[in-house]
Structure formats: C-alpha cells, structure tokens
C-alpha positions as CSV (number, residue, x, y, z in Angstrom):
1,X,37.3,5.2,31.9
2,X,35.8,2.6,29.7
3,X,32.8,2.5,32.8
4,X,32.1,6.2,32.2
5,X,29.8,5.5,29.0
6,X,27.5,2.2,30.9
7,X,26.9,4.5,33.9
8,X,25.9,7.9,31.8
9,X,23.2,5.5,30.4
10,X,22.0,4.9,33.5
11,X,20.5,8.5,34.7
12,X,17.5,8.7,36.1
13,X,14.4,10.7,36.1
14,X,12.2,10.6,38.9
15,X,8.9,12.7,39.1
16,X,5.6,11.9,40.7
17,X,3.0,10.5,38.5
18,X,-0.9,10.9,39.2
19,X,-2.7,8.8,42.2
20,X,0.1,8.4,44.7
21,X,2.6,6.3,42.0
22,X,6.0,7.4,40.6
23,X,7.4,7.1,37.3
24,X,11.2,6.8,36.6
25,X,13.6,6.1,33.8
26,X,16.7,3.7,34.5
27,X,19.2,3.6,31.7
28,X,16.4,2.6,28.3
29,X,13.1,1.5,30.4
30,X,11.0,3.6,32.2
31,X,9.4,2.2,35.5
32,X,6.0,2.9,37.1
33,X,4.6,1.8,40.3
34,X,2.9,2.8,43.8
35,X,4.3,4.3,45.9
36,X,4.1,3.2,49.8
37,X,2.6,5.7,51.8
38,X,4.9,7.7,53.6
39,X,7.9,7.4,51.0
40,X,9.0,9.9,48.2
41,X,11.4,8.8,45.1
42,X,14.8,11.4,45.1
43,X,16.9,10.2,42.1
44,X,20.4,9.3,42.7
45,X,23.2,7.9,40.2
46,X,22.3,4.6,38.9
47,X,18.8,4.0,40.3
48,X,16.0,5.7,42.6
49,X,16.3,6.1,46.3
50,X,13.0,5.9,48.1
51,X,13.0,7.2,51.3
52,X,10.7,7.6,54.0
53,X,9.5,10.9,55.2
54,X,10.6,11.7,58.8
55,X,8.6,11.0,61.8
56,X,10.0,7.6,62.5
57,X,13.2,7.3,64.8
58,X,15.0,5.2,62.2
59,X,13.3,6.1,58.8
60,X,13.2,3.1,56.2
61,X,14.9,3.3,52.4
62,X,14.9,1.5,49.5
63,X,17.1,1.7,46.2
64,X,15.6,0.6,43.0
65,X,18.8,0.1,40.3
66,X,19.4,-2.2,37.2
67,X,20.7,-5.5,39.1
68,X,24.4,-5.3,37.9
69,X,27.2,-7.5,39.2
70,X,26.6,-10.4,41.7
71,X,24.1,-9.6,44.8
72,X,25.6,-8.5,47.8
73,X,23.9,-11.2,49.8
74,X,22.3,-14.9,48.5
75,X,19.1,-14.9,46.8
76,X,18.0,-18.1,47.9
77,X,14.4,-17.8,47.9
78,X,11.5,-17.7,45.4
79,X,8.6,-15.3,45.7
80,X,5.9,-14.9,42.7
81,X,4.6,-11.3,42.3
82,X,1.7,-10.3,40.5
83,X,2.7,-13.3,38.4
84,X,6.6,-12.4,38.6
85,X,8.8,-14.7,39.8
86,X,11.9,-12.7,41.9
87,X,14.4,-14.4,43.7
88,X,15.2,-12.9,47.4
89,X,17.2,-12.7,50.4
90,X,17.5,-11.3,53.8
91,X,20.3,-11.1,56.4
92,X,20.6,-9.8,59.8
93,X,23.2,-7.2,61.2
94,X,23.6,-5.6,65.1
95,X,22.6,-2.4,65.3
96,X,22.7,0.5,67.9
97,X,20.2,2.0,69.8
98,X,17.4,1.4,67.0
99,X,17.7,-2.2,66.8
100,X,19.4,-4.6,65.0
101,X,19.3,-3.7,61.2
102,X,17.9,-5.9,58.4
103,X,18.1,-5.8,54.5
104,X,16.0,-7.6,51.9
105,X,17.7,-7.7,48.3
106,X,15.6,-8.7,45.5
107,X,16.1,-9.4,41.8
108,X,13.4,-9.6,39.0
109,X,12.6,-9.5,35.7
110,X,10.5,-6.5,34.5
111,X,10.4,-6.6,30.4
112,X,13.7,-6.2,29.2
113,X,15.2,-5.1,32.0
114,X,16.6,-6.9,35.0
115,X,16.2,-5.0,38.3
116,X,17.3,-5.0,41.8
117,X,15.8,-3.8,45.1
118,X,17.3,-3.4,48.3
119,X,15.7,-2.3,51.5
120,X,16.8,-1.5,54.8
121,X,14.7,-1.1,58.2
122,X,16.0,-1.2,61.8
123,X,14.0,-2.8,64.0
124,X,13.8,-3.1,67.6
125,X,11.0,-5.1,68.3
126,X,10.4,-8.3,66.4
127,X,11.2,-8.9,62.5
128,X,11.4,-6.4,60.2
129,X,8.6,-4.7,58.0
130,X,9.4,-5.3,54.4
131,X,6.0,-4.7,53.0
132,X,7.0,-1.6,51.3
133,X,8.8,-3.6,48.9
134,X,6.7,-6.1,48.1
135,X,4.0,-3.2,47.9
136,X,6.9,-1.7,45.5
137,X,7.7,-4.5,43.3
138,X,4.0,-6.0,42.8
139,X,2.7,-2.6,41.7
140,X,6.3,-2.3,39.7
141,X,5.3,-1.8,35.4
142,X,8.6,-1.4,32.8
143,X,8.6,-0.5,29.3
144,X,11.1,0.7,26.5
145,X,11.3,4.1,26.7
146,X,12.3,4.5,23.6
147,X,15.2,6.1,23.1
C-alpha cells in the first residue's frame, strides 16, 4: 500500500468562491479560477471534476488533477496562457449517436505545482468546443496553501 499515503495527500476541497470562480485545494496548493458558465466543480479523488449542468444532449466535463505519470495522449503543441506556456494535445475517437468524441489534455505549470487538464465534448457538427478550458486554465491562480 506504499500509494495509499501520495493519494491521501491529494484530497480536494471544492467550494464556490465569490463572482462566478471556484476555489479548490489539490494535495499542498490551492487553485482559483473562473468558472465557465454553465459548469459547476464536484470534487472527486485526486482532482476536481467540472461538469456541465444539463440541458445539452451530450454534457461537456473536465478534470483538473496534479499531472502524474506520462499523458495519456502526446502533448505536442505549445500554447502561452496569460503568460503560461502549457503544452497540449487533442485526439479524435467515433462516437454514437452524439458524434464523434474528442479530448484535449493539457499540462502546465501553476507555482509549485504541475497540473493537468483533460476535457471531453462530443460533437456532431464540426470540431469541438474547447473554450471552456482555455477559459479554465487562463483564469487558473495556485498558491501554497500552507499546510
């Protein structure tokens, strides 16, 4: 059980913050940023899921988590936000009556702490909407919680 210890470190406390943004502590640094319209943060083990409130026929999500291990996918692209540089990828999957499916996994620096944000949206007409996430990660502030 010698994981047991790394992932008790890593709870998470999600809870809305003033002006539409959310607040949330991963492992020793405590996040803040916007939240997209439509979305609300529900912790899970590891990270924070955001999900999208219903109404759409295939509702979009995103998981914020300390970037651990390799990516799941290549990050082969460069993308500078709000003076940030994160390195990015996409890939493409068939999917069923919704569309095909798409993620976007990215990985940044924010202080001390190296993060990781995937997305998923299913899409059946044209390219996928990933502007959550950049909304997300530009607005994205980390510090030492302290403790």
């Amino acid at each position: 059980m010698r994981w047991a210890a790394p992932l008790l470190a890593l709870l998470v406390v999600a809870a809305p913050a003033a002006s539409g943004a959310a607040e949330a502590r991963l492992g020793s640094v405590l996040i803040r940023f916007d939240l997209p319209d439509g979305f609300a943060p529900m912790p899970e083990p590891g990270g924070l899921r955001l999900g999208e409130d219903g109404g759409r026929r295939a509702p979009r999500e995103m998981i914020l988590r300390p970037a651990l291990g390799e990516p799941p996918l290549p990050l082969d692209r460069l993308i500078r936000l709000d003076g940030r540089a994160a390195r990015y990828g996409t890939d493409r999957a068939e999917g069923g009556s919704g569309g095909a499916e798409f993620r976007l996994v990215v990985d940044l620096r924010c202080g001390d702490a190296a993060l990781r944000l995937h997305m998923h949206v299913q899409s059946e007409h044209g390219p996928p909407d990933f502007a959550p996430a950049w909304s997300v990660l530009r607005s994205l502030r980390c510090r030492d919680a302290g403790g």
